[in-house]
C-alpha positions in Angstrom: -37.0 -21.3 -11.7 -37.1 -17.3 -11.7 -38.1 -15.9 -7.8 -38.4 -12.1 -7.1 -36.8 -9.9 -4.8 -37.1 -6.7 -3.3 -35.3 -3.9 -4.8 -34.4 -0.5 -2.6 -36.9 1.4 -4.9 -39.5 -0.8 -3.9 -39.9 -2.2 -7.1 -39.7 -5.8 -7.8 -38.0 -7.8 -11.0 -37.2 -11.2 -11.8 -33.5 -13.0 -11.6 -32.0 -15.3 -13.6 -29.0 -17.8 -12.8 -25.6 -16.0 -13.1 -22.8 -18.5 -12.2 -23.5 -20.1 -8.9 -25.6 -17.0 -7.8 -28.5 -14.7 -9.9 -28.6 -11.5 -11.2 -32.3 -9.1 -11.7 -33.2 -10.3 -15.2 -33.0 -7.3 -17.3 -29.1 -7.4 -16.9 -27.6 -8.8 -19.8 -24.4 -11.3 -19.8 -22.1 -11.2 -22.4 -18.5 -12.3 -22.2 -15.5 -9.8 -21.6 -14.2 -10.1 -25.6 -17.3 -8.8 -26.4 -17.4 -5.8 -24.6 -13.7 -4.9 -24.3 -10.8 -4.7 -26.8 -7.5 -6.0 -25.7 -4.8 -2.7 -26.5 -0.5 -3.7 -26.5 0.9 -3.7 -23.0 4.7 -2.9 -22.7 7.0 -4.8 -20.6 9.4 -2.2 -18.6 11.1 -3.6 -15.4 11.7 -1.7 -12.3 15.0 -0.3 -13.4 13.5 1.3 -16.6 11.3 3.3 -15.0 11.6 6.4 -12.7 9.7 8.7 -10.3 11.2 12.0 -11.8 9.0 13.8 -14.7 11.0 12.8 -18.3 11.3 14.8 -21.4 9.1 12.2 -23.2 6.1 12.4 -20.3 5.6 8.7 -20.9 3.7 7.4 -17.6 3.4 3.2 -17.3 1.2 1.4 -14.7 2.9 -1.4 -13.4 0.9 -4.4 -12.3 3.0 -4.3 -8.9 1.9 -0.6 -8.5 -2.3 -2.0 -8.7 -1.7 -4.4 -6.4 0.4 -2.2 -3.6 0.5 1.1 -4.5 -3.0 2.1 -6.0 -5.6 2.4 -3.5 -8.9 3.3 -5.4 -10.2 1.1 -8.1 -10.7 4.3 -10.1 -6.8 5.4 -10.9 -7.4 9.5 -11.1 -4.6 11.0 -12.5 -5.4 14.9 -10.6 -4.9 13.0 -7.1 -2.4 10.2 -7.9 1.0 11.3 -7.5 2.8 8.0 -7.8 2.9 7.0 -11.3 6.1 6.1 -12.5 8.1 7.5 -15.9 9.5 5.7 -18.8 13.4 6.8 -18.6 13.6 9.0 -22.0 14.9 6.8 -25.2 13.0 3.7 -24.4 10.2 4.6 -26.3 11.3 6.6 -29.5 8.9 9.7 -30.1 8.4 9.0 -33.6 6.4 5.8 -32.4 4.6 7.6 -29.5 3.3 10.2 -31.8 2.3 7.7 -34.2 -2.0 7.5 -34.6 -1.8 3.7 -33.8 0.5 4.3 -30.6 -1.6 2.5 -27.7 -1.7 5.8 -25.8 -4.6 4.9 -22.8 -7.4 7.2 -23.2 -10.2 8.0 -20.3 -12.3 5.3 -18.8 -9.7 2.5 -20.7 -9.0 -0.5 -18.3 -5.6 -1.5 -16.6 -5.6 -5.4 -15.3 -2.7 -7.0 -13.7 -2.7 -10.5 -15.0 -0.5 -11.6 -12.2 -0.4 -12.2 -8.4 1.1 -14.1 -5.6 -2.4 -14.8 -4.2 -5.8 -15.5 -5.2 -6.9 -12.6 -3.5 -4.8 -9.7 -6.3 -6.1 -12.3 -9.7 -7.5 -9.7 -12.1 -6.8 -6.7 -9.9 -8.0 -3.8 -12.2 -8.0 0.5 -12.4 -10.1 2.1 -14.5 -8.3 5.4 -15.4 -9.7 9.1 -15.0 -8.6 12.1 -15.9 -6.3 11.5 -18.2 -6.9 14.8 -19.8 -3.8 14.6 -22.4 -1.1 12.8 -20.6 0.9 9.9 -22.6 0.1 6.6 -20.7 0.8 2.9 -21.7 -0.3 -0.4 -20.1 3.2 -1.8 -18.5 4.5 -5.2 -17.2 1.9 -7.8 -15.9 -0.8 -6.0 -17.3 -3.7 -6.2 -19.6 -5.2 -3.1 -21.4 -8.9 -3.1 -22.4 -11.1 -0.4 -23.8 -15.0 -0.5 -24.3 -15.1 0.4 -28.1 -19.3 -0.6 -27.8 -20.3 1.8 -25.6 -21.9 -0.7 -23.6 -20.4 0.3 -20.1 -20.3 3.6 -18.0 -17.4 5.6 -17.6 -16.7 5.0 -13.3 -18.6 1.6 -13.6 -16.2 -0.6 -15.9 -13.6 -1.2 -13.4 -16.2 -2.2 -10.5 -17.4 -5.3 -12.8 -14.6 -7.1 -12.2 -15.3 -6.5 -8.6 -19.0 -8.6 -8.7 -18.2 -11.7 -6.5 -19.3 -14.4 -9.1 -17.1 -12.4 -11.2 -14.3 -13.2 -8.6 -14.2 -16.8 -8.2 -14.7 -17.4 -11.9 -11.6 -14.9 -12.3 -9.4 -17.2 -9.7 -10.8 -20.3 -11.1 -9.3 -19.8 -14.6 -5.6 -18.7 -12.5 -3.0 -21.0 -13.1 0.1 -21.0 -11.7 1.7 -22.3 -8.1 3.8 -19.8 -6.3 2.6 -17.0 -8.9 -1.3 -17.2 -10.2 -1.9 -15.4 -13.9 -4.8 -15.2 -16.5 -4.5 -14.9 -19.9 -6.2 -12.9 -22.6 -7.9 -16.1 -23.7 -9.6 -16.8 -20.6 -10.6 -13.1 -19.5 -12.1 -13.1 -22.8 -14.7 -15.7 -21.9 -15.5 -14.6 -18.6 -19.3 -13.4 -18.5 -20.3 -10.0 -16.9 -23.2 -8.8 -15.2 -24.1 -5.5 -17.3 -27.0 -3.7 -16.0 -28.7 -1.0 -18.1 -26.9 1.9 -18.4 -29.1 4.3 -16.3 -28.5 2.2 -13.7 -24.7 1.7 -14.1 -24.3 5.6 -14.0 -26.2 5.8 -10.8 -23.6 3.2 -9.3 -20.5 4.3 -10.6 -21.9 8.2 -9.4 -22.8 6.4 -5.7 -19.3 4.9 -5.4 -17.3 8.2 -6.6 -19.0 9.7 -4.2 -18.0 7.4 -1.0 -14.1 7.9 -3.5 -14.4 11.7 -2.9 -15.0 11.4 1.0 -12.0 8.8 0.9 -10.1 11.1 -0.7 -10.5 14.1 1.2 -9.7 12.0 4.4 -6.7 10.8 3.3 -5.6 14.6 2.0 -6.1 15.5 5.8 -3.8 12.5 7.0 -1.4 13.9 4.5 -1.9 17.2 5.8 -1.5 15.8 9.6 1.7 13.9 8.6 3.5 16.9 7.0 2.8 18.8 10.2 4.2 16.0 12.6 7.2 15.6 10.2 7.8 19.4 10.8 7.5 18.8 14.5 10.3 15.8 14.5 12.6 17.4 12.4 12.7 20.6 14.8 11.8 18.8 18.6 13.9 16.4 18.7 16.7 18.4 17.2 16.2 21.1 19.4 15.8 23.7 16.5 12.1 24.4 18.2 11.9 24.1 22.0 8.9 23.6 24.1 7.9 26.3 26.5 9.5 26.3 30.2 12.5 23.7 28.8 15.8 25.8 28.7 19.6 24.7 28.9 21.8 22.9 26.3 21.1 19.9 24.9 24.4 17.2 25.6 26.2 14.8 22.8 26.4 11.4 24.3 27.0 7.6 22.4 24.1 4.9 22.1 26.5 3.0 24.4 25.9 5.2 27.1 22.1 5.1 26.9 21.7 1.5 25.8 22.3 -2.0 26.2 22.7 -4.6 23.2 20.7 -7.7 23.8 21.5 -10.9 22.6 19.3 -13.1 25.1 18.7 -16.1 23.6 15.8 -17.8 22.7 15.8 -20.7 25.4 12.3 -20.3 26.4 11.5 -21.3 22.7 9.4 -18.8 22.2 7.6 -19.5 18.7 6.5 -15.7 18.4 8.5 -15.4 15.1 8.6 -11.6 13.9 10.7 -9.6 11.4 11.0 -6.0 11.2 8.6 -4.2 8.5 10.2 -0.7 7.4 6.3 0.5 7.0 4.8 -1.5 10.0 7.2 -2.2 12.7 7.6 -5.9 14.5 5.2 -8.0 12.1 5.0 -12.0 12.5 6.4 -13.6 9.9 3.8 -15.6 8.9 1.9 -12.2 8.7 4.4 -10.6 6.7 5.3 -13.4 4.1 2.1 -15.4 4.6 4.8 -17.9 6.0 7.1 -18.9 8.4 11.0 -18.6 6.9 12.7 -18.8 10.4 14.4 -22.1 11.3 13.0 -24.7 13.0 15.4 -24.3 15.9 15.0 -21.1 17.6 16.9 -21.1 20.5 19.7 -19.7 18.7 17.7 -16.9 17.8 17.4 -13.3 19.9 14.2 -13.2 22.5 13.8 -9.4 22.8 11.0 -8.0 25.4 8.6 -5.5 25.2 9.6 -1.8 25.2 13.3 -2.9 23.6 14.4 -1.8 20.4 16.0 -3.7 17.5 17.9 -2.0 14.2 17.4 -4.0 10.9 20.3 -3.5 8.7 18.1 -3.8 5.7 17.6 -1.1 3.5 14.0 -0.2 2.3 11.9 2.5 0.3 11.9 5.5 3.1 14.5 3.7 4.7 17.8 4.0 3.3 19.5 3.2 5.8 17.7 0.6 7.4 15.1 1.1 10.2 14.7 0.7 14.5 12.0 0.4 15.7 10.1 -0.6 19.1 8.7 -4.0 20.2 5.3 -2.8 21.3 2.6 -5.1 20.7 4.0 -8.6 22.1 5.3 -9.2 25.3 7.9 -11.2 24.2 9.5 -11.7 20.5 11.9 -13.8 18.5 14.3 -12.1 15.6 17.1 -13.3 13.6 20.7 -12.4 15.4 20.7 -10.3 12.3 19.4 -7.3 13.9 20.9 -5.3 16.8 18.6 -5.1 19.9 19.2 -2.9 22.5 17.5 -1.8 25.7 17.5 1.2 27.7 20.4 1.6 30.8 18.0 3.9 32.9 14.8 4.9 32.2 15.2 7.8 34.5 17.1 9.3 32.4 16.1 8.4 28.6 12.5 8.2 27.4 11.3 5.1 25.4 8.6 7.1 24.1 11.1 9.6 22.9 13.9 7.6 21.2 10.7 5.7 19.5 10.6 8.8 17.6 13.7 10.0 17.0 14.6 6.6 15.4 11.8 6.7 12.9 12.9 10.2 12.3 15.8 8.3 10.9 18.3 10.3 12.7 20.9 8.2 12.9 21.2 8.0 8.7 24.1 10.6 9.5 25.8 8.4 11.9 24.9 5.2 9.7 26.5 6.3 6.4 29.9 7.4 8.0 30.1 3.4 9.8 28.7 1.5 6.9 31.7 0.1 5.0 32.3 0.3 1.9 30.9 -2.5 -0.9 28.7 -3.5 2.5 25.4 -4.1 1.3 25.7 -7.6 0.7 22.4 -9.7 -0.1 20.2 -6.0 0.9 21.8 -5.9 4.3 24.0 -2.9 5.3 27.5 -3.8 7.1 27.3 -2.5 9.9 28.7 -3.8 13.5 27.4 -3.7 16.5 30.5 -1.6 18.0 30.2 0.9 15.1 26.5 1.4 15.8 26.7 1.8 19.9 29.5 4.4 18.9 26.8 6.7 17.1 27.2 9.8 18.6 23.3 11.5 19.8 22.4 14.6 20.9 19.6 15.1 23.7 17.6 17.0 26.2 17.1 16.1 30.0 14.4 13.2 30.7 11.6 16.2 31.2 11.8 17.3 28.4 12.3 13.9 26.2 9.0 13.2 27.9 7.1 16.5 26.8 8.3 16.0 23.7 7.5 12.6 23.1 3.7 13.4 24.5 3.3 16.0 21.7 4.5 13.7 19.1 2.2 11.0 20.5 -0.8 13.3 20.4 -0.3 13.7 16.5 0.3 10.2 15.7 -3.3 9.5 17.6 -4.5 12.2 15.2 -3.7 10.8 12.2 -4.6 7.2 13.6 -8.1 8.6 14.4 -8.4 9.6 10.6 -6.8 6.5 9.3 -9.6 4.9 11.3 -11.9 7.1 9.2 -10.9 6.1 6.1 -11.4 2.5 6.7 -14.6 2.8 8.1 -15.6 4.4 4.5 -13.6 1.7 2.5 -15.8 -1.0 4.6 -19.3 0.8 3.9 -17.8 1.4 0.1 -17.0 -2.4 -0.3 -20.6 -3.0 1.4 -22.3 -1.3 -1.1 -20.8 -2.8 -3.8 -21.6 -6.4 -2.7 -25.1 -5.4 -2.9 -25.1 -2.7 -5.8 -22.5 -5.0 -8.1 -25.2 -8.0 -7.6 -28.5 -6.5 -8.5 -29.4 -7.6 -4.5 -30.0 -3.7 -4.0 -31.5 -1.9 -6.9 -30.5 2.2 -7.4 -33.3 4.7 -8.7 -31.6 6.3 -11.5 -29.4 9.2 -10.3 -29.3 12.5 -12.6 -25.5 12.5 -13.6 -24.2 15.5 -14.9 
């Protein structure tokens, strides 16, 4: 039985039954395979790819690069900087140049066809401003174009982004550990297509709320290269801070420190591991499971305000990462890492080394100690005794605690913007549960 809502324009129109939920009825429904075209996808792993500019120019979307590294649904090529080269020779020029080569053109789709959760199934870019460059569809991943003409340029990507659109999309997954959809299946999936009009006024509504993300995220760029420029010349001593004089001293992390290994007899259960990006993270946060034994008392119960090195070497972090335990009182890691707390806070800083850890100023230090043929299973070999041996050079207390507070004022900078940003990504992702659904109808918008 049809029933009528009210649209934003004050109109009102009829709905019919789309999936478990309804759509205005002047929106049509055809399956996927009837508006798309399935192009060739390649199948390049990690290790034939590269971040440097090649002689061929050949870019490749990854499907682990949608899920993680793409943060817009619309993939521009003028803002995003981190699209990843075919190495030269995989790809020989006489096939690139060829007519049929399954170069992706503008508004072509990109879908990753695999994910570790329900929540990445289908994840999809739509690509813009391609403007020449030589892109192919990689590994994981699904290519579509709209040969019809029956979808907007901006709008295709957001129709895999309607909710009923969703759940069917999850329902069809198979898989346990790792969830995929095939061709076969995406082909039969319907889609909610309003008239074009009105598909141009949503895709121009949504690039909007992309252009005020994007400019907020240039200035966190902006504010990052500026406190980078800070670290590398405070806490080196290359820049001083007015009124500080005198020379700074060389001393050893055994001096300042002490290495904790309390155990865990309390049996704390607050299970964390140490996230190169994000710091202490539980690990039922940070895997979306607990891996830690069952038996903890054999693991280390560091405090708040102490600091713990994992030997693990990540992207940014080639030399593994320390960082502070600020956000629980009290924590349980793997005897993996070396924790260590300060000797006298009147005369080192927390605040201070905070920073000149994630500086990563110790790389120097760590790449004389680590041994050689020592990265065993991603871990670096490095012993507690080599690491307290690391030979620093600091200021006095005063002014580890001036320059700390500057460096803290420009990480609440950037936090405030970051802030920003998701406050726009919220009101973008409200707007498309009501724009994507026909629940809110647009007046047409004048797209030039």
């Amino acid at each position: 039985m049809k029933k009528s809502v009210a649209t934003r324009n004050k109109l009102t129109v009829d709905t019919k039954t789309f999936y478990n939920s309804s759509i205005p009825s002047d929106w049509t429904t055809p399956e996927f395979g009837n508006v798309f075209s399935f192009l060739k996808s390649f199948s390049f792993s990690r290790e034939q790819l590269t971040d440097e500019k090649t002689a061929d120019e050949i870019q490749n979307i990854h499907y682990g690069d949608i899920h993680a590294t793409f943060e817009n649904e619309i993939l521009d090529f003028e803002l995003e900087s981190r699209i990843p080269f075919v190495k030269d020779g995989l790809i020989s020029k006489a096939d690139s140049s060829d007519e049929e080569f399954p170069l992706l053109k503008e508004g072509d789709l990109i879908i990753a066809d695999a994910s570790e959760d329900y929540i990445g199934v289908a994840e999809c870019v739509e690509l813009k401003n391609v403007n020449g460059r030589k892109i192919v569809s990689g590994l994981h991943t699904f290519a579509a174009r709209d040969t019809n003409g029956k979808t907007a340029g901006g709008y295709r990507t957001y129709i895999l982004n309607n909710q009923q659109v969703v759940r069917e999309l999850r329902r069809i997954a198979t898989g346990t550990s790792v969830y995929s959809v095939s061709k076969t299946n995406i082909a039969k999936v319907k889609l909610p297509l309003p008239p074009l009009p009105e598909q141009k006024s949503i895709a121009h509504i949504l690039s909007l709320m992309d252009t005020a993300i994007n400019k907020n995220n240039l200035l966190i760029a902006k504010k990052k290269l500026q406190k980078k420029w800070l670290m590398q010349n405070l806490l080196t001593g290359k820049k001083r801070l007015k009124g500080f004089k005198g020379e700074w001293k060389e001393t050893t992390l055994s001096k300042l420190f002490d290495r904790v290994t309390r155990k865990n007899t309390e049996v704390n259960t607050n299970v964390v591991t140490i996230s190169a990006q994000r710091g202490f993270v539980r690990q039922s946060d940070f895997f979306n499971k607990t891996i830690a034994s069952e038996i903890l008392d054999n693991y280390f119960l560091v405090n708040k305000g102490e600091f713990c090195y994992n030997k693990s070497y990540s992207n940014g972090y080639p030399w593994g990462a320390t960082k502070r335990l600020n956000d629980y009182d009290k924590a349980v890691v793997t005897t993996l890492y070396i924790c260590f707390g300060i000797k006298d806070e009147k005369k080192c800083e927390g605040d201070f080394f905070e920073q000149f850890f994630e500086a990563n100023f110790l790389d120097k230090g760590l790449t004389q100690i680590a041994h050689e043929g020592g990265r065993a299973h991603g871990l670096l070999n490095v012993t507690p005794s080599d690491f307290f041996s690391l030979k620093i050079t600091i200021p006095k207390i005063e002014e580890q605690t001036a320059i700390a507070q500057l460096l803290q004022a420009a990480d609440k900078e950037i936090q405030i913007l970051k802030t920003k940003t998701e406050k726009l990504r919220e009101k973008k992702k409200g707007l498309m549960q009501v724009l994507l659904t026909g629940k809110k109808r647009m007046q047409n918008v004048e797209v030039i």
